[in-house]
Each structure stands twice: as structure tokens, then as C-alpha cells.
Biopython code that builds the backbone (N, CA, C, O; Angstrom):
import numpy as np
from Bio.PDB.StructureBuilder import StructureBuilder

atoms = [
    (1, "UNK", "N", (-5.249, 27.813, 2.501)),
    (1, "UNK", "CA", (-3.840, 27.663, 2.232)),
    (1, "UNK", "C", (-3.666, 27.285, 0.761)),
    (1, "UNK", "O", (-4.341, 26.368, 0.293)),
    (2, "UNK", "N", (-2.822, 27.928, 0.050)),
    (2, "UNK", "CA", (-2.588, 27.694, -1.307)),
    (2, "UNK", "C", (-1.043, 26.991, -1.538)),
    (2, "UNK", "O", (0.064, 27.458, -1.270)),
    (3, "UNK", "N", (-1.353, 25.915, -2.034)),
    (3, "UNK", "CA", (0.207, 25.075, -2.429)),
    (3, "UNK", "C", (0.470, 24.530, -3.466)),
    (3, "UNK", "O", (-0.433, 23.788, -3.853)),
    (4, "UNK", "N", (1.525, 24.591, -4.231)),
    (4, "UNK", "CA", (1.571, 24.228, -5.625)),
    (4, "UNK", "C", (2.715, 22.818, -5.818)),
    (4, "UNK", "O", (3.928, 22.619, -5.749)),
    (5, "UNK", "N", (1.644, 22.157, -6.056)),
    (5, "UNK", "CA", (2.559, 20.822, -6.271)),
    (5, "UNK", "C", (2.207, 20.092, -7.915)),
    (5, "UNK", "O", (1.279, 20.297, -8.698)),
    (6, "UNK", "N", (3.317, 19.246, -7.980)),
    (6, "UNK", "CA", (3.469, 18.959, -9.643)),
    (6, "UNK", "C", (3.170, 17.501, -9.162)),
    (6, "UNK", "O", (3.214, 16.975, -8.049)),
    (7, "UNK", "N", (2.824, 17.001, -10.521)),
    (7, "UNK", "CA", (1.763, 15.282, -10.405)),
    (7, "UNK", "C", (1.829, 15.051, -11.870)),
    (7, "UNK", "O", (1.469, 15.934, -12.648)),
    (8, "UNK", "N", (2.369, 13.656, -12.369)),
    (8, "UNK", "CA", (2.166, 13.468, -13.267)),
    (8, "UNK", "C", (0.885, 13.507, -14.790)),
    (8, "UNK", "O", (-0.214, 13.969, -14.483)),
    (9, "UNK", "N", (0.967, 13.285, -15.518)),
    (9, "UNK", "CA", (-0.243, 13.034, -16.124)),
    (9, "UNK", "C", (-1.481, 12.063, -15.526)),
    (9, "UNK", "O", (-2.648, 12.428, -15.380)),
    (10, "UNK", "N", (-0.927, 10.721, -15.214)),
    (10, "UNK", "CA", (-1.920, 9.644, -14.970)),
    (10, "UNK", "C", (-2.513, 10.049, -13.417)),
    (10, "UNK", "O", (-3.624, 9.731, -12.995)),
    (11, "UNK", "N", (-1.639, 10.711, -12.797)),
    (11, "UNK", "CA", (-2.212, 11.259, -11.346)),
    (11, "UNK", "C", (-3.146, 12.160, -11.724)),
    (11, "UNK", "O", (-4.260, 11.866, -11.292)),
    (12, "UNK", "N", (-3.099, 13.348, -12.502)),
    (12, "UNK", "CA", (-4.101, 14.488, -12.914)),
    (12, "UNK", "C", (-4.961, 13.992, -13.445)),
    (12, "UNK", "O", (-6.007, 14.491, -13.033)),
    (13, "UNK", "N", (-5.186, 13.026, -14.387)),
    (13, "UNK", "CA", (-6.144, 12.324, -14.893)),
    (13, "UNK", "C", (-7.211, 11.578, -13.884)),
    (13, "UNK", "O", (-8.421, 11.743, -14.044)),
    (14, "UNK", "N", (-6.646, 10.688, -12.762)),
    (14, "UNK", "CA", (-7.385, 10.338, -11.699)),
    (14, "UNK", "C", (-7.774, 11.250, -10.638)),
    (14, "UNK", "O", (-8.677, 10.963, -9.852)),
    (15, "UNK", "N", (-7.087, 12.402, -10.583)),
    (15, "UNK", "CA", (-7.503, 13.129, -9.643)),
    (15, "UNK", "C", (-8.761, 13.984, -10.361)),
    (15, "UNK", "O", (-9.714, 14.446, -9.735)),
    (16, "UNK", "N", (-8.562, 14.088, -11.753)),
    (16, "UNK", "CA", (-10.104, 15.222, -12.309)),
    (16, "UNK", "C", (-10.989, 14.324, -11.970)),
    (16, "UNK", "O", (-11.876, 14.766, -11.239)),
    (17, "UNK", "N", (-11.106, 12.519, -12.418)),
    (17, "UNK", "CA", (-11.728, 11.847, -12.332)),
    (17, "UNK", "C", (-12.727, 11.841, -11.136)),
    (17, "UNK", "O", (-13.938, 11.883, -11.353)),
    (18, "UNK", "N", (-12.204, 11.787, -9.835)),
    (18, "UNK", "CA", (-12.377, 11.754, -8.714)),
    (18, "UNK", "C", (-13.323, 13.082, -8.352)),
    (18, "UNK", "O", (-14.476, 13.072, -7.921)),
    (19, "UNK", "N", (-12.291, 14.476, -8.728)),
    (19, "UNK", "CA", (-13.170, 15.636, -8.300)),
    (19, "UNK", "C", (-14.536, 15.751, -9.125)),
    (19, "UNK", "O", (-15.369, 16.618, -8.861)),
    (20, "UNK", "N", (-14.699, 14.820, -10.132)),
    (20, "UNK", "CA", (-16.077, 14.943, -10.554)),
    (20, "UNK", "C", (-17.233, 14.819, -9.441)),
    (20, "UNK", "O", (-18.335, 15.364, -9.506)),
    (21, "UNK", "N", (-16.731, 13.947, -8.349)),
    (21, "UNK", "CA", (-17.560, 13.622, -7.467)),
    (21, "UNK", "C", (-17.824, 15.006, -6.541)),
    (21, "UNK", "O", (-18.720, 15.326, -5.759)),
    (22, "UNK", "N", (-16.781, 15.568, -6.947)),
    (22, "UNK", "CA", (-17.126, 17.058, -5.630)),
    (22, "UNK", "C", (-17.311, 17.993, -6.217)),
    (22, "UNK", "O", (-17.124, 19.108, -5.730)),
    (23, "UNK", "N", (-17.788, 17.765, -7.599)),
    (23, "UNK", "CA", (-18.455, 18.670, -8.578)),
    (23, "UNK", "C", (-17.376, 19.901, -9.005)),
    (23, "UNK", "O", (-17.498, 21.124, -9.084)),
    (24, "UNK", "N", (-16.201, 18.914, -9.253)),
    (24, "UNK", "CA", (-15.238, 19.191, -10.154)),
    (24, "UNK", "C", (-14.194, 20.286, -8.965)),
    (24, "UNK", "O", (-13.325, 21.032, -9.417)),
    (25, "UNK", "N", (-14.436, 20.203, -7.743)),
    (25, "UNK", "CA", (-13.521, 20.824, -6.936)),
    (25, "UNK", "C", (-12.179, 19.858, -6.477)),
    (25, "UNK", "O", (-12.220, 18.886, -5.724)),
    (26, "UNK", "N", (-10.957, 20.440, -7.180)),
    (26, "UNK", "CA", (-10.098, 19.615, -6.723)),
    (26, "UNK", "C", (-9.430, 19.704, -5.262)),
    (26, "UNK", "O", (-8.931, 18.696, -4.761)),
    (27, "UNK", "N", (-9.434, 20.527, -4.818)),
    (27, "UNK", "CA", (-9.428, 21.012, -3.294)),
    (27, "UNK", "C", (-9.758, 20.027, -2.534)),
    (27, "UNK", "O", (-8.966, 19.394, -1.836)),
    (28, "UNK", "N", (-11.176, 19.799, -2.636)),
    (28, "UNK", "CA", (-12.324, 19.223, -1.633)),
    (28, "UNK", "C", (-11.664, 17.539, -2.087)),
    (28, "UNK", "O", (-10.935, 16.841, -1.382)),
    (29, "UNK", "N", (-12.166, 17.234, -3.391)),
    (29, "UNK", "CA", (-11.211, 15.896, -3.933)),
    (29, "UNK", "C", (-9.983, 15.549, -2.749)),
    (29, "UNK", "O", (-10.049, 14.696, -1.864)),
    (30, "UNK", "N", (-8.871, 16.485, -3.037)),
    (30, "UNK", "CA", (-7.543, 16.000, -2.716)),
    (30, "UNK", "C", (-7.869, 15.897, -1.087)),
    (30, "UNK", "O", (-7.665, 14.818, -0.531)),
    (31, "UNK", "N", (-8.272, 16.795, -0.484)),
    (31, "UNK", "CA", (-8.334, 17.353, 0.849)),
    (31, "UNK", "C", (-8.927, 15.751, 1.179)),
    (31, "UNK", "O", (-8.286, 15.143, 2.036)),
    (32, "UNK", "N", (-10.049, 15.066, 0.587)),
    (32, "UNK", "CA", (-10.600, 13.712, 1.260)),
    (32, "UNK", "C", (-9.909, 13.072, 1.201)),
    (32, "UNK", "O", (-9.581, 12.583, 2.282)),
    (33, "UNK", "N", (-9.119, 12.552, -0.121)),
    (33, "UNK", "CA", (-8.192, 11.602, -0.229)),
    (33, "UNK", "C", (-7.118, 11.529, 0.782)),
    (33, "UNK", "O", (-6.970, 10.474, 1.400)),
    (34, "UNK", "N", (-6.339, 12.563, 1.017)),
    (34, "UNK", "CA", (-5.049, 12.592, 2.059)),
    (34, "UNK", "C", (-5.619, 12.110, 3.477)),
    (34, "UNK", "O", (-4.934, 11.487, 4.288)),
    (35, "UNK", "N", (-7.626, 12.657, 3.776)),
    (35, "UNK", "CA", (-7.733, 12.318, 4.588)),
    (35, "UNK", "C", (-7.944, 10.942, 4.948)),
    (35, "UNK", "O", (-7.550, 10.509, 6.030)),
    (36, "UNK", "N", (-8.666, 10.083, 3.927)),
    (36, "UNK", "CA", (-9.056, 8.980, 3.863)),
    (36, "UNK", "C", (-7.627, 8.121, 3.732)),
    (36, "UNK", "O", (-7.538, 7.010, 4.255)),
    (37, "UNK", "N", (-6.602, 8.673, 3.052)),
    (37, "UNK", "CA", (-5.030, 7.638, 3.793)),
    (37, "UNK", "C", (-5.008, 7.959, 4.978)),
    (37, "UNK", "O", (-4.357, 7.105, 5.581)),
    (38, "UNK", "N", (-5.402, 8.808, 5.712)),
    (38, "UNK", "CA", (-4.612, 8.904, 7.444)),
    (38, "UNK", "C", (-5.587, 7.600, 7.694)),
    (38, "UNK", "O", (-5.177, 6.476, 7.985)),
    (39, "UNK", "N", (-6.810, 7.942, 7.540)),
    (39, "UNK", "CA", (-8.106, 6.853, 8.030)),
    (39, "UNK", "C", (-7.287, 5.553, 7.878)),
    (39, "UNK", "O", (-6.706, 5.042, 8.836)),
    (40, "UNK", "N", (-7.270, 5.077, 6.717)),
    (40, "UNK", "CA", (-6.631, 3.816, 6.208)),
    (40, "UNK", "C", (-5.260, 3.074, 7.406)),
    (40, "UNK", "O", (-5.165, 1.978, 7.959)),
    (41, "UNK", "N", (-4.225, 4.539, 7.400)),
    (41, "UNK", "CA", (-3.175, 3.862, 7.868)),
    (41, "UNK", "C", (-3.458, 3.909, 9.444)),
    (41, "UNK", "O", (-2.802, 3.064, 10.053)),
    (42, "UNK", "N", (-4.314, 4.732, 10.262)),
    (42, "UNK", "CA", (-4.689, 4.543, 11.440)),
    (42, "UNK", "C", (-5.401, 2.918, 11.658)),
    (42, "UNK", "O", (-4.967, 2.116, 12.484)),
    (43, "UNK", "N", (-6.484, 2.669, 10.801)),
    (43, "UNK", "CA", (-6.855, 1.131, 10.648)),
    (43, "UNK", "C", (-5.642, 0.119, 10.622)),
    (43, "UNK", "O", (-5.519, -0.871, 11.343)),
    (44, "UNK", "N", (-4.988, 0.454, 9.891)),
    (44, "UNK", "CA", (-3.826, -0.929, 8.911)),
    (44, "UNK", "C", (-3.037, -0.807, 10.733)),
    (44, "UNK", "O", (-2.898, -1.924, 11.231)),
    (45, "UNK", "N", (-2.752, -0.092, 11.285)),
    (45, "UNK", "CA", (-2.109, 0.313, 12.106)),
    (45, "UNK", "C", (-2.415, -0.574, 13.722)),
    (45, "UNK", "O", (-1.659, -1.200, 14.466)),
    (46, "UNK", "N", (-4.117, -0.205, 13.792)),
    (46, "UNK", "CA", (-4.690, -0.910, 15.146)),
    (46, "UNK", "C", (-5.296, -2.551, 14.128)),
    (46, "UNK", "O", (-5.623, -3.403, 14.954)),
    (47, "UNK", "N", (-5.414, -2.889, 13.168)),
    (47, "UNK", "CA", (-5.143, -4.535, 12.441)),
    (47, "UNK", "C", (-3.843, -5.120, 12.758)),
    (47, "UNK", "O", (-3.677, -6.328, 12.924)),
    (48, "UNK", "N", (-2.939, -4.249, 12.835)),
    (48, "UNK", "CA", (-1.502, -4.848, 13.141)),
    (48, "UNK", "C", (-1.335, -5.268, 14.178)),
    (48, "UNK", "O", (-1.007, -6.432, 14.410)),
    (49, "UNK", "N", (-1.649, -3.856, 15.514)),
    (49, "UNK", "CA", (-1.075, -4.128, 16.513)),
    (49, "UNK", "C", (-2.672, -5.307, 17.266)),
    (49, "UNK", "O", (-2.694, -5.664, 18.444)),
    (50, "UNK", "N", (-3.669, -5.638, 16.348)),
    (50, "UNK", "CA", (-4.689, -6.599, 17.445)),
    (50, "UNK", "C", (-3.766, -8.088, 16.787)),
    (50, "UNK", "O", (-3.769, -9.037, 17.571)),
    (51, "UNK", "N", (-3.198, -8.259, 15.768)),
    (51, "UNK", "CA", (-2.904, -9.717, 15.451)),
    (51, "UNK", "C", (-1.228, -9.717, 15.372)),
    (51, "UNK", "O", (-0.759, -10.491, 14.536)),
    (52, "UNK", "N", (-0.469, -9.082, 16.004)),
    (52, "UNK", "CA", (1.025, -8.936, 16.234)),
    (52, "UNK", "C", (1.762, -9.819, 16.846)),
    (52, "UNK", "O", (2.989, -9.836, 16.950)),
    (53, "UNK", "N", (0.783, -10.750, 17.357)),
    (53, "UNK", "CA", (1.230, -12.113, 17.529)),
    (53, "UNK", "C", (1.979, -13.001, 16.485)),
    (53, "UNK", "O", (3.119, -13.382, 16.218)),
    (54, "UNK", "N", (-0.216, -13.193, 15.737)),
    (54, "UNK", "CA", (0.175, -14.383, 14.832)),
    (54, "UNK", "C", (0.803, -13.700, 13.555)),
    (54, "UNK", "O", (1.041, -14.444, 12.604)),
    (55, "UNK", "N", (1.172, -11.996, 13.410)),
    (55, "UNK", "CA", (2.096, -12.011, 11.989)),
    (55, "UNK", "C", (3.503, -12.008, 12.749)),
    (55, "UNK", "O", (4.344, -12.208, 11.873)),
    (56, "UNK", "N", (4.041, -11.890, 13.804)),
    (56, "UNK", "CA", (4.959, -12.053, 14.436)),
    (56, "UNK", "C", (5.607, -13.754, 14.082)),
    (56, "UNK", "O", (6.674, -14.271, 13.750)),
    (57, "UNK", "N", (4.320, -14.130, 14.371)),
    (57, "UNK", "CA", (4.249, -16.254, 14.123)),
    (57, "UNK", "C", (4.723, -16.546, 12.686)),
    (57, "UNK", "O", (5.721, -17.166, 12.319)),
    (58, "UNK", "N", (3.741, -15.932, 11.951)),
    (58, "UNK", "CA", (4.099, -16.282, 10.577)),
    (58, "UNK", "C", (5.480, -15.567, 9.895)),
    (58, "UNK", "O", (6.162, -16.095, 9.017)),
    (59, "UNK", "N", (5.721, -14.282, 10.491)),
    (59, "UNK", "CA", (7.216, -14.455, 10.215)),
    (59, "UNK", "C", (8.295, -15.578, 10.244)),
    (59, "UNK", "O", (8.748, -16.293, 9.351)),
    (60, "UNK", "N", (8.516, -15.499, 11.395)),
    (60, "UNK", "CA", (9.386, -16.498, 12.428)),
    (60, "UNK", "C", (9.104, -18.353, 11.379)),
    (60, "UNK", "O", (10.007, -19.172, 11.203)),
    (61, "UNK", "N", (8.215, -18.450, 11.079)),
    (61, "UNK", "CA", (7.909, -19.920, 10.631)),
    (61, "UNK", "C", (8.327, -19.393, 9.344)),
    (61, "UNK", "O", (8.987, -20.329, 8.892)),
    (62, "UNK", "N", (8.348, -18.372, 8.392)),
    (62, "UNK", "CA", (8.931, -18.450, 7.479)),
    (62, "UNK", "C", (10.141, -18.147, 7.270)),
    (62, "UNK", "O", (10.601, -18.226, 6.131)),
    (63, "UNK", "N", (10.704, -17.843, 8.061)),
    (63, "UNK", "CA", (12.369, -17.119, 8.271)),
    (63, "UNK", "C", (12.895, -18.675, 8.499)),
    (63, "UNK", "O", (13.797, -19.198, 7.846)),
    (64, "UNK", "N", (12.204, -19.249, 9.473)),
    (64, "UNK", "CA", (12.797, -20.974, 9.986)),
    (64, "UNK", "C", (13.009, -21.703, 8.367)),
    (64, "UNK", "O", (13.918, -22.395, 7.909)),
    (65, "UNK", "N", (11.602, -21.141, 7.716)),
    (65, "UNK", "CA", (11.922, -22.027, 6.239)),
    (65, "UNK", "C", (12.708, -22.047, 5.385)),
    (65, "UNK", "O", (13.032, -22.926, 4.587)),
    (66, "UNK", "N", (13.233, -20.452, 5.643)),
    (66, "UNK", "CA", (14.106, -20.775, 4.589)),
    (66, "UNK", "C", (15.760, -20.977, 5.195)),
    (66, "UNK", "O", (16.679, -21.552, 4.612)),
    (67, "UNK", "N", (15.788, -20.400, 6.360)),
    (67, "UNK", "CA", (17.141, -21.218, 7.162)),
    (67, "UNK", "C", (17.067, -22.680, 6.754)),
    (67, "UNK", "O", (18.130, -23.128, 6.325)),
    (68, "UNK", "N", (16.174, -23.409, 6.792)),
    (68, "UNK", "CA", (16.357, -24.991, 7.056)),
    (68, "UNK", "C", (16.518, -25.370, 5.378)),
    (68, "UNK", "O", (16.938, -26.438, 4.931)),
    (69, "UNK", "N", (16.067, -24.194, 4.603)),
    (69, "UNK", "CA", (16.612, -24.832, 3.077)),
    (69, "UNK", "C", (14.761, -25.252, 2.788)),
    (69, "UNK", "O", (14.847, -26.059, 1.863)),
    (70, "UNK", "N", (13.805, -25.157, 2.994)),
    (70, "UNK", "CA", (12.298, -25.910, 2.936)),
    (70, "UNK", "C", (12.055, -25.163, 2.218)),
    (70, "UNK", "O", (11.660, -25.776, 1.226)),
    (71, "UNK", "N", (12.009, -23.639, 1.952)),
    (71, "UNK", "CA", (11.430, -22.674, 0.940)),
    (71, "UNK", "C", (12.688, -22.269, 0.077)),
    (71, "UNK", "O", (13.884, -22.553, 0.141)),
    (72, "UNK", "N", (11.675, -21.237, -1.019)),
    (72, "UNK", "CA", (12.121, -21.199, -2.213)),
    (72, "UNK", "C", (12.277, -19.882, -2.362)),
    (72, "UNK", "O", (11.184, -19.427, -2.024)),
    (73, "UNK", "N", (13.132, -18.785, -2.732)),
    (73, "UNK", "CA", (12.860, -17.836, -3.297)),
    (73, "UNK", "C", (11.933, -17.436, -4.672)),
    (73, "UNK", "O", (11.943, -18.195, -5.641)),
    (74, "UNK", "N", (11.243, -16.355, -4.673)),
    (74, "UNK", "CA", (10.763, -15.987, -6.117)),
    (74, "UNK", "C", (11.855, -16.116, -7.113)),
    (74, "UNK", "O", (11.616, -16.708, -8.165)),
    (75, "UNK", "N", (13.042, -15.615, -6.883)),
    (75, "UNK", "CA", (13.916, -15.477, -7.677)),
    (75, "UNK", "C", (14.551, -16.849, -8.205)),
    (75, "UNK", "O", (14.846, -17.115, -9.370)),
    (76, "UNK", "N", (14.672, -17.545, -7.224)),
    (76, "UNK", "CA", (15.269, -19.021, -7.783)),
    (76, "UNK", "C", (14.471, -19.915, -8.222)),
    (76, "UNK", "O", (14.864, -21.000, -8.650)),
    (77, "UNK", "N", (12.946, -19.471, -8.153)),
    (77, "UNK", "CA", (11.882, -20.288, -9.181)),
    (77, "UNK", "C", (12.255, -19.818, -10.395)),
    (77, "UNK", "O", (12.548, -20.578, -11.318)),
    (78, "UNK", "N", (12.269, -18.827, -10.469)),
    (78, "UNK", "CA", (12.413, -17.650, -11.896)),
    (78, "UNK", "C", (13.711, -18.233, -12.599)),
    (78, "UNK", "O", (13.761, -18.688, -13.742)),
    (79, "UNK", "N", (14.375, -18.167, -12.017)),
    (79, "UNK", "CA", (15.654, -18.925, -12.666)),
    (79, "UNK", "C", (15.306, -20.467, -13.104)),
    (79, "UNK", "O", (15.049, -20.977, -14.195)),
    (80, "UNK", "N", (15.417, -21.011, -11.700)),
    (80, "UNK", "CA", (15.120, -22.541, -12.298)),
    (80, "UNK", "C", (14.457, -22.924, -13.416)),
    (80, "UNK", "O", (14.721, -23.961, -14.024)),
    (81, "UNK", "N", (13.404, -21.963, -13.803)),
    (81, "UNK", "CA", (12.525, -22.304, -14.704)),
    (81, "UNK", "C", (12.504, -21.004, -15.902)),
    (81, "UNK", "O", (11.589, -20.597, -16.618)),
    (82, "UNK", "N", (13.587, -20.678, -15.796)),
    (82, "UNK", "CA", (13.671, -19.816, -17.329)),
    (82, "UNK", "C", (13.254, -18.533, -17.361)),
    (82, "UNK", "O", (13.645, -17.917, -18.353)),
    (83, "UNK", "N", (12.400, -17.762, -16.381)),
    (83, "UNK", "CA", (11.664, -16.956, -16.967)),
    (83, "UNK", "C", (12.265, -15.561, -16.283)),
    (83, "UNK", "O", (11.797, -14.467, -16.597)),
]
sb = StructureBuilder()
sb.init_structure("model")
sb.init_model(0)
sb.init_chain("A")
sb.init_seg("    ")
for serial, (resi, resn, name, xyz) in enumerate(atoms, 1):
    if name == "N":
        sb.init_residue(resn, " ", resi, " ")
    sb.init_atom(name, np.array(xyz, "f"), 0.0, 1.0, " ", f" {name:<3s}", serial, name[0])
structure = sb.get_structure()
């Protein structure tokens, strides 16, 4: 299958980088990469759903924090302090 897609400079630059490894085939390059994100987000995916408890937990305790006024935004450090 032949498809023509546009990619910045710094993307073409990492992607020749990369196909060096497949002896300069960008095909074979890209073709792993897209595959190795499915890999990734299938993982990130069954990590989620084994501890969906305790990030469920740690939501909830931080949502409580900042209802009750206990936490801070990034933004209102940033302010408070100038930057």
C-alpha cells in the first residue's frame, strides 16, 4: 500500500534516524513504530484497568483537596510567586 503523508522537519529527521536501524528502509521503520504504539497503548491500557481502583483513589483524594481549599493549583503558585 502506498500513502503519502507530510511530517515536519524534526519528525523526518527522527524518522531517517531510526530507519538507519532497518538499513535505511523507511517503510519497515514507520510500519514498527505505529506498531510498537498499538503495543504500548494495549499495555498502558491492561496497567490501567489492573490498578483502577487505587488511580480511581487517588483521584477522588485529590479532587477532596482541592474542594476543602488543602491544595494548590500550578497556576496560583505561579502567580503567588511571580513567575
Amino acid at each position: 500500500m502506498v500513502r503519502q503523508i507530510e511530517i515536519d522537519e524534526d519528525t523526518d529527521r527522527i524518522l531517517g534516524e531510526l530507519a538507519q536501524t532497518y538499513e535505511g528502509d523507511l517503510s519497515k521503520a514507520l510500519a514498527d513504530l505505529v506498531h510498537a504504539h498499538d503495543s504500548v497503548e494495549c499495555f498502558l491500557d491492561e496497567i490501567e484497568e489492573i490498578h483502577r481502583s487505587s488511580l480511581s483513589a487517588q483521584v477522588e483524594r485529590a479532587e477532596r483537596g482541592f474542594r476543602e481549599g488543602r491544595f494548590t493549583t500550578w497556576d496560583e503558585v505561579k502567580q503567588r510567586n511571580g513567575l
